[in-house]
C-alpha positions as CSV (number, residue, x, y, z in Angstrom):
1,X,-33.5,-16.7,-22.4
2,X,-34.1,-17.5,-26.0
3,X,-31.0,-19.3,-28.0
4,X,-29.0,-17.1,-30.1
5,X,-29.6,-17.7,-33.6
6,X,-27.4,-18.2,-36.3
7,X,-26.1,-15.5,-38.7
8,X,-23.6,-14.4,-40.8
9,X,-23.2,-11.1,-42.0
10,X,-21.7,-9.4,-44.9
11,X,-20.8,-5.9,-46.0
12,X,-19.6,-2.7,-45.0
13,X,-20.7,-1.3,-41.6
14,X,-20.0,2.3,-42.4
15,X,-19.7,4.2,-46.0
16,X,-18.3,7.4,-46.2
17,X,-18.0,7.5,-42.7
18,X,-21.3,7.2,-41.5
19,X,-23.1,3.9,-40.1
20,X,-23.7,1.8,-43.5
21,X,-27.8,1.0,-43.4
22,X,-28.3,-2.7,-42.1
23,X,-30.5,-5.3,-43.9
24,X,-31.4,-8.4,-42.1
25,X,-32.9,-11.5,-44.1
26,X,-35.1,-13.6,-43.0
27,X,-35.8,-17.1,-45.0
28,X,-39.0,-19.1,-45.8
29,X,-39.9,-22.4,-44.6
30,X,-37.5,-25.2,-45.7
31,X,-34.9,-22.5,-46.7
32,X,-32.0,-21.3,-44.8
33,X,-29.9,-18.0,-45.1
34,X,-28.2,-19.5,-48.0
35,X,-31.3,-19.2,-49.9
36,X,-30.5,-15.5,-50.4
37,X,-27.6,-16.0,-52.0
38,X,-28.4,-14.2,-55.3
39,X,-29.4,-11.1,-53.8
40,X,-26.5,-10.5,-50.8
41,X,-23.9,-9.6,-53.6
42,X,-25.8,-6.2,-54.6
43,X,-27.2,-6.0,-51.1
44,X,-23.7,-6.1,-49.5
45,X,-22.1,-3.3,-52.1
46,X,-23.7,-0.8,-50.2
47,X,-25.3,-2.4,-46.7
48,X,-24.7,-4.4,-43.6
49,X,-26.0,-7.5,-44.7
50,X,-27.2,-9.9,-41.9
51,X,-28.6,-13.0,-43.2
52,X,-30.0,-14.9,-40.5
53,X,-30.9,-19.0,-39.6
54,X,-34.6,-19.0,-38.3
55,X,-35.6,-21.9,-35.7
56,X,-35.7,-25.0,-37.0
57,X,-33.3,-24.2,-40.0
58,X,-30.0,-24.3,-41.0
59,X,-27.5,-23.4,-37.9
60,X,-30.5,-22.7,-35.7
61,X,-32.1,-26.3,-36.4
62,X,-32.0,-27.4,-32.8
63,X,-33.9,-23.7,-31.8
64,X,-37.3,-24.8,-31.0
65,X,-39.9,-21.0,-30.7
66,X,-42.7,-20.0,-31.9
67,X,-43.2,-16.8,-33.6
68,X,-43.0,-13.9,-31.0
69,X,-40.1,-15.7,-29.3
70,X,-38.6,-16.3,-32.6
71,X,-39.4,-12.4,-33.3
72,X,-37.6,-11.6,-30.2
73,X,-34.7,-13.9,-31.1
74,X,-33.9,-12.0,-34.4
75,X,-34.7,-8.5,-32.8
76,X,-31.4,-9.7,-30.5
77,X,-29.3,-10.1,-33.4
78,X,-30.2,-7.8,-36.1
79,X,-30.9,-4.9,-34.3
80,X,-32.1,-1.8,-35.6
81,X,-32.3,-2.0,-39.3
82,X,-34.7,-2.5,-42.3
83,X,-36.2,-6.1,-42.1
84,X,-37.0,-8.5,-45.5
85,X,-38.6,-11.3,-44.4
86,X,-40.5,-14.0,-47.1
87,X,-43.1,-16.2,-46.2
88,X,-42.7,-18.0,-42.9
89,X,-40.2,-15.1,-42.3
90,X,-42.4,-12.7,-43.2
91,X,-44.5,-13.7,-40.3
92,X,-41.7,-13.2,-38.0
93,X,-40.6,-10.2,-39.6
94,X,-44.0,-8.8,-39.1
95,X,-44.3,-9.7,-35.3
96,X,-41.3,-8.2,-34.6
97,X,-42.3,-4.9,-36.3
98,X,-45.8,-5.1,-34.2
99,X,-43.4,-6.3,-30.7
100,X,-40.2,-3.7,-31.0
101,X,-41.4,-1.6,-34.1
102,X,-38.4,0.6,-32.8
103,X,-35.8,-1.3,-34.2
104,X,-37.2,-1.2,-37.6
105,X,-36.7,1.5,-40.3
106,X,-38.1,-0.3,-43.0
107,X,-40.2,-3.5,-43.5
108,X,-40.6,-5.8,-46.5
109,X,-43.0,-8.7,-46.4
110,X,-42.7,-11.3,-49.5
111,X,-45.7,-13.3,-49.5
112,X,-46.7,-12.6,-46.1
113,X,-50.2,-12.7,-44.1
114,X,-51.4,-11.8,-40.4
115,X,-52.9,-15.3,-40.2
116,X,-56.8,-17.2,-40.8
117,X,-59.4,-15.3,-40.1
118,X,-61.9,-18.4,-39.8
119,X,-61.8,-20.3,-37.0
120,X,-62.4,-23.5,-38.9
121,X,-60.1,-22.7,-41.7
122,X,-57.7,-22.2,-39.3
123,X,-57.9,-25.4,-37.1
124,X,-58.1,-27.0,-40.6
125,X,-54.8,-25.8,-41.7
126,X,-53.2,-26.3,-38.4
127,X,-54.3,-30.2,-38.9
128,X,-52.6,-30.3,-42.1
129,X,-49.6,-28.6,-40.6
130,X,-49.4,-31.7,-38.2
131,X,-49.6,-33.6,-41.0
132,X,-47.1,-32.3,-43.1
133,X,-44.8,-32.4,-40.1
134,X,-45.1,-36.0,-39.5
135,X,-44.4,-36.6,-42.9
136,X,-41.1,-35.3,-42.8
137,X,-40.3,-37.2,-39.7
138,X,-41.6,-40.0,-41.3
139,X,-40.1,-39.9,-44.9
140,X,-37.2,-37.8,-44.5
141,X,-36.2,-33.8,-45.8
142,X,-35.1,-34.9,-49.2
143,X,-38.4,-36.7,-49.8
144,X,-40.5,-34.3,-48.4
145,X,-38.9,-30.8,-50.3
146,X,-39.9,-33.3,-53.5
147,X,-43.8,-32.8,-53.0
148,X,-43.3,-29.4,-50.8
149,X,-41.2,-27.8,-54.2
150,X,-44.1,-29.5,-56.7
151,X,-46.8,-27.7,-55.2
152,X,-48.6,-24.9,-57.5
153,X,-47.1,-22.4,-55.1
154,X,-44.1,-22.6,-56.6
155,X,-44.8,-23.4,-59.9
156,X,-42.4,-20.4,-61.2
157,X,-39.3,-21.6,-59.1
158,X,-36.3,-23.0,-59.6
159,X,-34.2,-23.6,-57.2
160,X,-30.5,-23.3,-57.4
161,X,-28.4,-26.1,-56.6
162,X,-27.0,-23.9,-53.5
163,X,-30.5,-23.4,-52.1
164,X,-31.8,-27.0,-52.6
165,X,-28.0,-27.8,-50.9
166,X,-29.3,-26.0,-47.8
167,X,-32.3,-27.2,-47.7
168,X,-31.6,-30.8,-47.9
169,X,-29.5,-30.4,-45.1
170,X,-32.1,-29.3,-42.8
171,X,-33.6,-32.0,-40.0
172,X,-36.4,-33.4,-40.1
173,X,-37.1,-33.0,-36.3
174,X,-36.6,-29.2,-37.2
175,X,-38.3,-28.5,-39.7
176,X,-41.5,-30.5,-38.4
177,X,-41.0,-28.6,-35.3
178,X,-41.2,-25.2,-37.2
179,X,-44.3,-26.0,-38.7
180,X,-46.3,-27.2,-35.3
181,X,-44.1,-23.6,-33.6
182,X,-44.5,-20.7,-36.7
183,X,-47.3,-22.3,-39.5
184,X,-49.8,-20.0,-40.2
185,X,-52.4,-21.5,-38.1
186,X,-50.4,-20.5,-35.1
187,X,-51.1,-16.7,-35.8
188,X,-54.2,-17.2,-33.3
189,X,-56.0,-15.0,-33.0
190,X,-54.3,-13.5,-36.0
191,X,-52.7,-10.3,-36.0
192,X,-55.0,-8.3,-38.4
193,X,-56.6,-6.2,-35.4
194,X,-52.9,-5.2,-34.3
195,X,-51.4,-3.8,-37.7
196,X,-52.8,-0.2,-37.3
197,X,-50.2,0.1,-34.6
198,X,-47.7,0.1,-37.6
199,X,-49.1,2.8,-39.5
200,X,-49.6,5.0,-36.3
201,X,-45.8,4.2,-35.5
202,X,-44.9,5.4,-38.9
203,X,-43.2,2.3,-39.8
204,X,-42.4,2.4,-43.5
205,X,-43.8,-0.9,-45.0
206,X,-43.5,-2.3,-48.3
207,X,-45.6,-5.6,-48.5
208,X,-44.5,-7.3,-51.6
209,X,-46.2,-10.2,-54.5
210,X,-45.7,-11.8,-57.6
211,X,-47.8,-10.7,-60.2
212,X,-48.5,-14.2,-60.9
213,X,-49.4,-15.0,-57.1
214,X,-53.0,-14.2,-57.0
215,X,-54.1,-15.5,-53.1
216,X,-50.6,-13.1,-51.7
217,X,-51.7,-10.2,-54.2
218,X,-55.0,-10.2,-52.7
219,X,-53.6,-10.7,-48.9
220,X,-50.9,-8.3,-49.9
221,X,-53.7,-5.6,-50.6
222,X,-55.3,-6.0,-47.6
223,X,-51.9,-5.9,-45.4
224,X,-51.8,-2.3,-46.6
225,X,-55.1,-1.4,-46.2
226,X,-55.2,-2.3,-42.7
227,X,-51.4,-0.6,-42.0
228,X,-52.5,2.8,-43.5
229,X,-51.1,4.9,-45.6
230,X,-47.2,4.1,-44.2
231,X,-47.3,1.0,-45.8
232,X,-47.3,0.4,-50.1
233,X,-48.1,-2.3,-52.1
234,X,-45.2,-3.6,-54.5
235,X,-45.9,-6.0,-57.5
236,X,-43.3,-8.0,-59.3
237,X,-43.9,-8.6,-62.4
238,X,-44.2,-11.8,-64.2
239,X,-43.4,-13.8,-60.8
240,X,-45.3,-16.3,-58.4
241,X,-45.0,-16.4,-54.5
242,X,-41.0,-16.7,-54.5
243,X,-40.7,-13.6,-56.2
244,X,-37.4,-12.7,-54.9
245,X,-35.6,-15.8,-55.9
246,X,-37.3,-16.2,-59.2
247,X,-36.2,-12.4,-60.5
248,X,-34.2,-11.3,-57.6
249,X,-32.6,-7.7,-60.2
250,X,-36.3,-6.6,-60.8
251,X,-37.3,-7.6,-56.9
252,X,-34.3,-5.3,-55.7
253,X,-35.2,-2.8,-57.9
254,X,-39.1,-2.9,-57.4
255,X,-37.9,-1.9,-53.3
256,X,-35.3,0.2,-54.1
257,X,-32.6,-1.7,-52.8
258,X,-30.5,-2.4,-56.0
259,X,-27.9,0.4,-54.6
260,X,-29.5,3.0,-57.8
């Protein structure tokens, strides 16, 4: 039996009498739930707000899955809802959409992919994956989110001091297990074949990119593309690959959950 995973919700469970729609979160790689911070306020004025801890992070640092148990592992707690997942979460946002697509009513992927398509590319990155996770073992969290933050990825970010809080107080033994468990390079074979199964289950998808985030507008594209015509493509203007953190008003409104 997979762990439970940690969570903390926020918001009404019922408005006017009826069942209040429920938003779960799911973080990027480093992050924890905390990372949402400036988007739960508006969120919670009008949803069930479950924010939630993926393995290797946060209060589920000592969870070690990969990414269809860790899809399962959220299913558990979030339940039936619409599903916001960025990046790493994303991923596991996505394979829980393709595993229970039941439980979802609405799916939005920030910077999100169904893996490498090249085999080499893909043993490639899953070298530098190893890599990168015995560097943190090696050198520590608060050493390592120094050259992870610097990268070009994230060249439009910056962090608040709550988020960089969180993330600092991740493990090392975590986080390096998250990579080697739910990296990219994982996604093998990846999941492209799969994601017509979306579109024939009518899940509503809205795969979402920074204007400025040229790679994830491209991957974005083809997301939809191979979901069909269930799924849109949503572009946030003048913001990179954390587009959601770096203008979270405009993100909210660009998926039509600013409560308008």
């Amino acid at each position: 039996m997979a762990p439970t995973l940690h969570t903390v919700t926020t918001g009404p469970t019922s408005l006017g009498g009826t069942a209040a729609t429920r938003i779960v979160l799911l973080h990027g790689f480093t992050q924890t739930l905390a990372s949402w911070h400036a988007l739960v306020p508006t969120l919670a004025a009008a949803h069930e707000v479950v924010a939630v801890d993926l393995p290797g992070h946060g209060g589920s640092s000592a969870a070690r899955l990969d990414l269809r148990e860790a899809a399962a592992a959220v299913a558990a707690v979030g339940g039936r809802g619409t599903y916001v997942g960025y990046s790493m979460g994303g991923r596991g946002a996505l394979r829980l959409a393709l595993d229970h697509p039941e439980l979802v009513e609405r799916l939005v992927l920030i910077g999100a992919t169904a893996g490498i398509d090249d085999d080499a590319e893909r043993a490639a990155r899953r070298r530098a994956d190893e890599a990168l996770a015995a560097s943190i073992e090696a050198d520590g969290v608060a050493a390592f989110l120094r050259r992870w933050l610097a990268q070009p990825l994230f060249a439009d970010l910056t962090p608040t001091e709550t988020d960089l809080a969180a993330r600092r107080a991740n493990t090392p033994d975590g986080l390096a297990a998250s990579l080697r468990l739910c990296g990219t390079a994982t996604m093998d074979p990846p999941w492209w074949d799969e994601l017509a199964r979306l579109g024939a289950a009518g899940v509503a998808v809205q795969v979402v990119a920074g204007a400025r985030d040229e790679k994830f507008r491209a991957l974005g594209a083809r997301l939809v593309d191979a979901i069909g015509s269930s799924a849109t493509l949503v572009v946030v203007p003048a913001t990179g690959h954390a587009c959601h953190l770096e203008a979270p008003g405009p993100f909210l409104k660009a998926v039509a959950l600013d409560g308008r």
